[in-house]
MMTF fields as JSON, N, C-alpha, C and O atoms, coordinates in Angstrom:
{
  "mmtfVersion": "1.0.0",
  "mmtfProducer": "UNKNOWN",
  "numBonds": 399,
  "numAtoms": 400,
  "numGroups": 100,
  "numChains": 1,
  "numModels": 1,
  "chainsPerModel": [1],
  "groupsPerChain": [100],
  "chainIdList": ["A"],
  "bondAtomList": [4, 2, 8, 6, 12, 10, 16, 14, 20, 18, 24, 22, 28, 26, 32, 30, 36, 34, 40, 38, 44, 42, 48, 46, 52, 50, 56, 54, 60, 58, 64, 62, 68, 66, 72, 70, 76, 74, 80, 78, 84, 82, 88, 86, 92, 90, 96, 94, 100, 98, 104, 102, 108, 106, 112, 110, 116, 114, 120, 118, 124, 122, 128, 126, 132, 130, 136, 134, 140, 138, 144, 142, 148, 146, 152, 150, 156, 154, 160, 158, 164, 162, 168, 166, 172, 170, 176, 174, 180, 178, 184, 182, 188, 186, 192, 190, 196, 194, 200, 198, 204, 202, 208, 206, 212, 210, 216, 214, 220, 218, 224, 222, 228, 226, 232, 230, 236, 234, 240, 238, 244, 242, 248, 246, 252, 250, 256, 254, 260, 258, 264, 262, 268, 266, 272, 270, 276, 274, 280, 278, 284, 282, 288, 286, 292, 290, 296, 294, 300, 298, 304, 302, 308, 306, 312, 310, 316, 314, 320, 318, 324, 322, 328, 326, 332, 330, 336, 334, 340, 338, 344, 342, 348, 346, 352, 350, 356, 354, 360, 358, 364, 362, 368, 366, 372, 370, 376, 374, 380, 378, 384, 382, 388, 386, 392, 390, 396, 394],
  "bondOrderList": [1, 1, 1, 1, 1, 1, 1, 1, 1, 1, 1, 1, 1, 1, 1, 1, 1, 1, 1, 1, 1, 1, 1, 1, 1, 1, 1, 1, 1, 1, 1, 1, 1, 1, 1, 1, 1, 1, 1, 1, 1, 1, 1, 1, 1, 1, 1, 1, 1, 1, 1, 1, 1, 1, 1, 1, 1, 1, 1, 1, 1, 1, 1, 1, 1, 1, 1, 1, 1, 1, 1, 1, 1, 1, 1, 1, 1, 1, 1, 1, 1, 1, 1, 1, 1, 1, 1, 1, 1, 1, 1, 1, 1, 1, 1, 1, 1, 1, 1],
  "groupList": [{"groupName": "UNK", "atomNameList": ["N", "CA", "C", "O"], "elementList": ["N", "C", "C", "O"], "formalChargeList": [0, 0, 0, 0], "bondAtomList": [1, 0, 2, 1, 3, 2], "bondOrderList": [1, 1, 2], "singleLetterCode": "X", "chemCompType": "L-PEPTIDE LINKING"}],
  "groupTypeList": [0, 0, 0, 0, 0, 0, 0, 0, 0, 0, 0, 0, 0, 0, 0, 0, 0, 0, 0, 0, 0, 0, 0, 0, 0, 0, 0, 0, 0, 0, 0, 0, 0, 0, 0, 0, 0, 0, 0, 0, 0, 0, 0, 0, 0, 0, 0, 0, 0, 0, 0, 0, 0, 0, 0, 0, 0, 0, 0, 0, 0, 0, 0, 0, 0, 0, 0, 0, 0, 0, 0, 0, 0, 0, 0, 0, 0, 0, 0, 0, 0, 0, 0, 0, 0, 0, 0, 0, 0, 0, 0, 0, 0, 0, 0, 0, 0, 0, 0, 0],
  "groupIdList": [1, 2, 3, 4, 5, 6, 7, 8, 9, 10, 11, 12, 13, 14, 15, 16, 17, 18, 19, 20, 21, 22, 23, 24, 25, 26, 27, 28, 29, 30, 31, 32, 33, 34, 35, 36, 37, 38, 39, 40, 41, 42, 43, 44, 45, 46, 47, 48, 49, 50, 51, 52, 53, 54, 55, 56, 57, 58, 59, 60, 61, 62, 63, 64, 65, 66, 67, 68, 69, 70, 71, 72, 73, 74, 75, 76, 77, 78, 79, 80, 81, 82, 83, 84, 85, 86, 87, 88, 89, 90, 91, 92, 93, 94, 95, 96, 97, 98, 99, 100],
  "secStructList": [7, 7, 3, 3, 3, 3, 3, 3, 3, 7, 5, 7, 6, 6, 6, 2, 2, 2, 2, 2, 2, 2, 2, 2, 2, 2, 6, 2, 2, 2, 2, 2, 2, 7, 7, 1, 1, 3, 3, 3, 3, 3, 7, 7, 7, 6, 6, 1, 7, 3, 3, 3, 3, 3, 3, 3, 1, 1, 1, 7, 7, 1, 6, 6, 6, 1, 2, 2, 2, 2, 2, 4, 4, 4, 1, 2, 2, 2, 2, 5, 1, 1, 7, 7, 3, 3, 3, 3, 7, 7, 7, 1, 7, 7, 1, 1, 1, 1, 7, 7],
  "xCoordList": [27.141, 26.956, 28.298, 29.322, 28.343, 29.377, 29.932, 29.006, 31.182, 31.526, 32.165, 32.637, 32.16, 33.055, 33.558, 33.056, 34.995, 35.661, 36.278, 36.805, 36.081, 36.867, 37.966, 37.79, 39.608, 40.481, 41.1, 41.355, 41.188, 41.644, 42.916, 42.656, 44.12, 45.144, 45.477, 45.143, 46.586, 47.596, 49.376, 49.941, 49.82, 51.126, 51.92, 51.331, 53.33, 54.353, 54.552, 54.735, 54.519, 54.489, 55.85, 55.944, 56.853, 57.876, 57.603, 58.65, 56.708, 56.619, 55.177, 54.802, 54.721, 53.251, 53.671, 53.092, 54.544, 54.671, 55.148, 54.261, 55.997, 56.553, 54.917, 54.477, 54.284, 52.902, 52.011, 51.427, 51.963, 51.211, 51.943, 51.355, 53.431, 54.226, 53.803, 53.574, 53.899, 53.517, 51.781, 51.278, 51.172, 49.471, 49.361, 48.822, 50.354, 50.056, 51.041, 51.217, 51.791, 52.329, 50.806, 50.27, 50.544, 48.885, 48.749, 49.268, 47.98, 46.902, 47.331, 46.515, 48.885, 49.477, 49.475, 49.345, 49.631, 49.717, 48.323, 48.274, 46.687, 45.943, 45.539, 45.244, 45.591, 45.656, 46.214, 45.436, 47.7, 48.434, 47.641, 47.518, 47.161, 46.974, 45.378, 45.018, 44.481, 43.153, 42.377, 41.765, 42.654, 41.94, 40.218, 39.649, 39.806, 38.04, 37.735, 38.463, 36.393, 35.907, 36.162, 35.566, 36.746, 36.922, 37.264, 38.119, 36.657, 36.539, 37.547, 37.758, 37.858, 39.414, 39.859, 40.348, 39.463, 39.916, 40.623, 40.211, 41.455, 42.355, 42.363, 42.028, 42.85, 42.64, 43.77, 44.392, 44.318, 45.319, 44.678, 44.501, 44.43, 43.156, 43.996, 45.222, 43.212, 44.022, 44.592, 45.799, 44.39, 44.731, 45.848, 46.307, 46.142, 47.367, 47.005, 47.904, 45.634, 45.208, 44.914, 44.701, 44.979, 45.101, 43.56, 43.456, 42.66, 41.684, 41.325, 41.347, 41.063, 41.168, 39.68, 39.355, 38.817, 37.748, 37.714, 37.693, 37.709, 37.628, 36.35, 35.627, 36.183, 34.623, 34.931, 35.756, 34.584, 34.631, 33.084, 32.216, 33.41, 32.31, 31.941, 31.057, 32.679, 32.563, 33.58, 34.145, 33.511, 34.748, 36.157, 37.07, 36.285, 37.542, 38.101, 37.338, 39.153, 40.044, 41.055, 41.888, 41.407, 42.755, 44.123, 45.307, 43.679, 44.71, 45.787, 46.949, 45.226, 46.891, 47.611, 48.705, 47.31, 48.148, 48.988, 50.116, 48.35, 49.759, 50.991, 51.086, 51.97, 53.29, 53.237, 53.593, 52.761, 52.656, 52.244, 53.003, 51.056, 50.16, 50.995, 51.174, 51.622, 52.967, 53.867, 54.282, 54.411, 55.214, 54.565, 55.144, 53.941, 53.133, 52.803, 53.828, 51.992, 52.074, 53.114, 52.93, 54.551, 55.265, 55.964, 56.896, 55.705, 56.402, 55.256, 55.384, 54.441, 53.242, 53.824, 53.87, 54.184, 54.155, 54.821, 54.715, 55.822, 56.922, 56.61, 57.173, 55.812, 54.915, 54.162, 53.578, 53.814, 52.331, 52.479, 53.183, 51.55, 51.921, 50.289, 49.792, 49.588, 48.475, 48.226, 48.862, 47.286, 46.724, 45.74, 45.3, 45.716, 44.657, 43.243, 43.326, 42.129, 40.73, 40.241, 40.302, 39.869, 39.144, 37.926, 37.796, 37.068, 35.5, 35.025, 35.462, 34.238, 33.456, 32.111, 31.483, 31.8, 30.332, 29.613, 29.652, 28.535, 27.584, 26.88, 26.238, 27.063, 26.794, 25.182, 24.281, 24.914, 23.993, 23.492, 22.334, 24.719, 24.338, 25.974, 27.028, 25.917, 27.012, 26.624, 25.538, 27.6, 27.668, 28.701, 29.679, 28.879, 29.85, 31.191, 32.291, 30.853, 32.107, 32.444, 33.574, 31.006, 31.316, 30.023, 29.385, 29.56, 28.77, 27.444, 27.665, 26.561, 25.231, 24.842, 23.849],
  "yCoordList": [-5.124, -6.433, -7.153, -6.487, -8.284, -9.154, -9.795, -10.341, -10.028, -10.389, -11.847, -11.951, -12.634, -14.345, -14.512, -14.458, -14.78, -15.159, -16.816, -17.135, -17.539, -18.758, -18.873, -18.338, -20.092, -19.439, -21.204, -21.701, -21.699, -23.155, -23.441, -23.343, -23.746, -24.279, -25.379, -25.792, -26.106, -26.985, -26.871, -26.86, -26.806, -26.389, -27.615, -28.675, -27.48, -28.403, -29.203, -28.568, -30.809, -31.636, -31.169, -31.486, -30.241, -30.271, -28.862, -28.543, -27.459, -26.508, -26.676, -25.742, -27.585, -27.361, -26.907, -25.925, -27.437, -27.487, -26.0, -25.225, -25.384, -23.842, -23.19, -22.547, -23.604, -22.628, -22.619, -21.618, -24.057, -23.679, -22.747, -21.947, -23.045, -22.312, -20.247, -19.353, -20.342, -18.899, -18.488, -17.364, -19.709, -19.166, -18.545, -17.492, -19.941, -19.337, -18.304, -18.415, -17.229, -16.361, -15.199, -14.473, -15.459, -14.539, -14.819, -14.246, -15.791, -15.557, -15.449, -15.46, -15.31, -14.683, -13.224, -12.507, -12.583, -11.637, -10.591, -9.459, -11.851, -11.297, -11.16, -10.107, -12.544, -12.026, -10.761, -9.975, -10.536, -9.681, -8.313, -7.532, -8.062, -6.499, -6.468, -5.35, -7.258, -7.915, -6.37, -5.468, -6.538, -5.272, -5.287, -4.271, -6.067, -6.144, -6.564, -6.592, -7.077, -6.357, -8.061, -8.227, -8.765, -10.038, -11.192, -11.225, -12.258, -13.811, -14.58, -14.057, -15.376, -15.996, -17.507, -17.618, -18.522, -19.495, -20.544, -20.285, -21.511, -21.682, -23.26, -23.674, -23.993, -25.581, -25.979, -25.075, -27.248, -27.805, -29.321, -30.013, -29.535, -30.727, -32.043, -32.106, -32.957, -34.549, -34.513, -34.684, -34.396, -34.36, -33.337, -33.208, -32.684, -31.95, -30.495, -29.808, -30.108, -28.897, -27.754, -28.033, -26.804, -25.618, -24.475, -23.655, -24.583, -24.389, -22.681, -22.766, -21.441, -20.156, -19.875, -20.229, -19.503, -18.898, -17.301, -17.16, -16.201, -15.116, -14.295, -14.164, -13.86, -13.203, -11.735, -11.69, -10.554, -9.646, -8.37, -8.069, -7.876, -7.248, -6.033, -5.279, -5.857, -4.326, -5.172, -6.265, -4.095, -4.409, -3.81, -3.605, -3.53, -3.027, -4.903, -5.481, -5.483, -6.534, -6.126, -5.568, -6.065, -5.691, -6.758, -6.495, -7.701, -8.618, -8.532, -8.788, -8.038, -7.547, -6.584, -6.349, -5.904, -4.912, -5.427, -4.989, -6.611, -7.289, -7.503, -8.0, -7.171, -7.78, -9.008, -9.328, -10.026, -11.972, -11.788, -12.049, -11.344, -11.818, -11.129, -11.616, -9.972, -9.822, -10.595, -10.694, -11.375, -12.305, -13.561, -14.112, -13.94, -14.948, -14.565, -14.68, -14.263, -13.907, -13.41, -13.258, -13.049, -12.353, -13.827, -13.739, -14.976, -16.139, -17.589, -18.813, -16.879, -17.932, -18.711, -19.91, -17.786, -18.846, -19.877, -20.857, -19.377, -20.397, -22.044, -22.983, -22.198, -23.229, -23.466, -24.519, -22.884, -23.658, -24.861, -24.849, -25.958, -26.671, -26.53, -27.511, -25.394, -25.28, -23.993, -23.346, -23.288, -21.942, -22.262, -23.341, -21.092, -21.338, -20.75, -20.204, -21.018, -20.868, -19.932, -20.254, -19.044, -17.821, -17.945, -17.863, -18.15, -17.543, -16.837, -17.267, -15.86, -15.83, -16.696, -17.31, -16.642, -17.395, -17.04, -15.876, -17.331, -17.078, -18.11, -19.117, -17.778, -18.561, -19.052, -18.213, -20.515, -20.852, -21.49, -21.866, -21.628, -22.381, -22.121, -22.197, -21.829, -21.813, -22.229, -21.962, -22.871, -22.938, -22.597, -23.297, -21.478, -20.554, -20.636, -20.621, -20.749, -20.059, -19.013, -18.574, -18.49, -17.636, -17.059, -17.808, -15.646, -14.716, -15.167, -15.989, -14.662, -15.359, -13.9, -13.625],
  "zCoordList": [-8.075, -8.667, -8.702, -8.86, -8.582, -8.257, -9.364, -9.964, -10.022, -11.161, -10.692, -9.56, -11.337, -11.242, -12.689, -13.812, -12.063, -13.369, -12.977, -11.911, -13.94, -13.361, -14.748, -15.843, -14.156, -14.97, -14.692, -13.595, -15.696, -15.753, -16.687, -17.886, -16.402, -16.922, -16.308, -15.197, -17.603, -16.616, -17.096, -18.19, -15.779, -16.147, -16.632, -16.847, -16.82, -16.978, -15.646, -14.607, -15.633, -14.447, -13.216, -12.03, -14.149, -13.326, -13.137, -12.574, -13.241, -12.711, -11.61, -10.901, -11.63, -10.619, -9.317, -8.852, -8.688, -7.075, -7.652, -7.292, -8.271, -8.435, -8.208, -7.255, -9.39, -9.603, -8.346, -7.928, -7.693, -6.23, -5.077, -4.349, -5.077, -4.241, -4.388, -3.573, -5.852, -6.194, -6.278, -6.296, -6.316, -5.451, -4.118, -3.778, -3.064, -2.064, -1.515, -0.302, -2.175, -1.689, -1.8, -0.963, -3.093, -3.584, -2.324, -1.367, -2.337, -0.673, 0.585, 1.507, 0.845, 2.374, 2.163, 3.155, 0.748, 0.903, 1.065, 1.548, 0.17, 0.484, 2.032, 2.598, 2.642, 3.897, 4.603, 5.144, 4.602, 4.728, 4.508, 5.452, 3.384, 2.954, 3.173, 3.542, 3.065, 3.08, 2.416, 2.988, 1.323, 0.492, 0.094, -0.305, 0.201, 0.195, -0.742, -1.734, -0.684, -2.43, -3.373, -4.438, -3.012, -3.415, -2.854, -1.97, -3.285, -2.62, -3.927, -5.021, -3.66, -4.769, -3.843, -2.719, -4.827, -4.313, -5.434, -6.564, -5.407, -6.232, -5.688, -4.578, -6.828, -6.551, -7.133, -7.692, -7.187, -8.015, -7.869, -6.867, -9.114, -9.38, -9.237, -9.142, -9.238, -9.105, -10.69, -10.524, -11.98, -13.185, -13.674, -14.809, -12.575, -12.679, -13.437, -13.921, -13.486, -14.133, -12.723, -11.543, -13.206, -11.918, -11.972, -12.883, -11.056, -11.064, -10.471, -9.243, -10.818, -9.817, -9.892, -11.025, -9.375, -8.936, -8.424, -7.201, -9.165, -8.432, -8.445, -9.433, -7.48, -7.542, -7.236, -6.323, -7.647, -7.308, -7.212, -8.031, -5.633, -6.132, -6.769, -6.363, -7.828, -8.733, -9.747, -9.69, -10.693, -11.732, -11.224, -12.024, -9.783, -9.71, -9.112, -8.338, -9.48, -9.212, -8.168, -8.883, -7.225, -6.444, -6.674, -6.466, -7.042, -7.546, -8.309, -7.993, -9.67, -10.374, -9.711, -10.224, -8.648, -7.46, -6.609, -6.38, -5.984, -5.39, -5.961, -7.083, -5.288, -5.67, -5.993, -7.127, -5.034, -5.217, -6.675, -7.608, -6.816, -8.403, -9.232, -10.348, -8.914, -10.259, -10.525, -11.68, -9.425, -9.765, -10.137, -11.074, -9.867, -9.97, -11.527, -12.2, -12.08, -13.586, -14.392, -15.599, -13.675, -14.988, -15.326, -16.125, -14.915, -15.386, -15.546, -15.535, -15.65, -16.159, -17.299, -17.575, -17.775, -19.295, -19.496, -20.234, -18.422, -18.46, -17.974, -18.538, -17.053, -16.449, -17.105, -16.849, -18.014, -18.954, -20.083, -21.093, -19.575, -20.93, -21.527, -22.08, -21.395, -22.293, -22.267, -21.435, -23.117, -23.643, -21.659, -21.262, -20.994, -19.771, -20.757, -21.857, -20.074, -20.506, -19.407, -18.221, -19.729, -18.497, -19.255, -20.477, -18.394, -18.765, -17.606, -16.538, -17.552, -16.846, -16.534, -17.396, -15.23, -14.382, -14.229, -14.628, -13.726, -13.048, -11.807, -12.105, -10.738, -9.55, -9.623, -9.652, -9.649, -9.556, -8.533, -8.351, -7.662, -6.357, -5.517, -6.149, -4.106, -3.476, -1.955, -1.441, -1.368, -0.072, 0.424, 0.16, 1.269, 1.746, 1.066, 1.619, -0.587, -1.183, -1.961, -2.177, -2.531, -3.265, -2.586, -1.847, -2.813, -2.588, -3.918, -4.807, -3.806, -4.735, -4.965, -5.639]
}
């Protein structure tokens, strides 16, 4: 069974371009290592809030394993100008982005 977590912040106007720079190291490296098992897509909204989508299919995550997503999180905070909101989803409709 497939888990979706979606994960919404917005950073400080002068760390965004940092926080996208450190997304897309995440996703060269998922490319790079291409560990399975999860779909992850990430937005940086017109309102300056930062949008992640991850779907996984088990409760195992491979994400906090990358090196990128370690770095990428050990300085989150520092970029944040809000508390982020994680909820989990549930897919009610997709067109080739998330698994159903």
């Amino acid at each position: 069974m497939s888990k979706t977590t979606v994960i919404r912040y917005t950073t400080r106007p002068d760390a965004a371009d940092e926080n996208q720079e450190l997304i897309e190291k995440v996703f060269a490296e998922l490319a790079a290592v291409d560990p399975g098992g999860v779909r992850y897509a990430a937005f940086r909204l017109d309102d300056g809030t930062f949008l992640h989508v991850v779907t996984t299919d088990d409760d195992r995550d491979p994400l906090p394993g990358l090196s990128a997503f370690k770095n990428f999180q050990s300085t989150i905070n520092d970029r944040l100008a809000d508390v982020p909101i994680r909820t989990g989803a549930h897919v009610v409709g997709s067109y080739r982005l998330v698994a159903e």
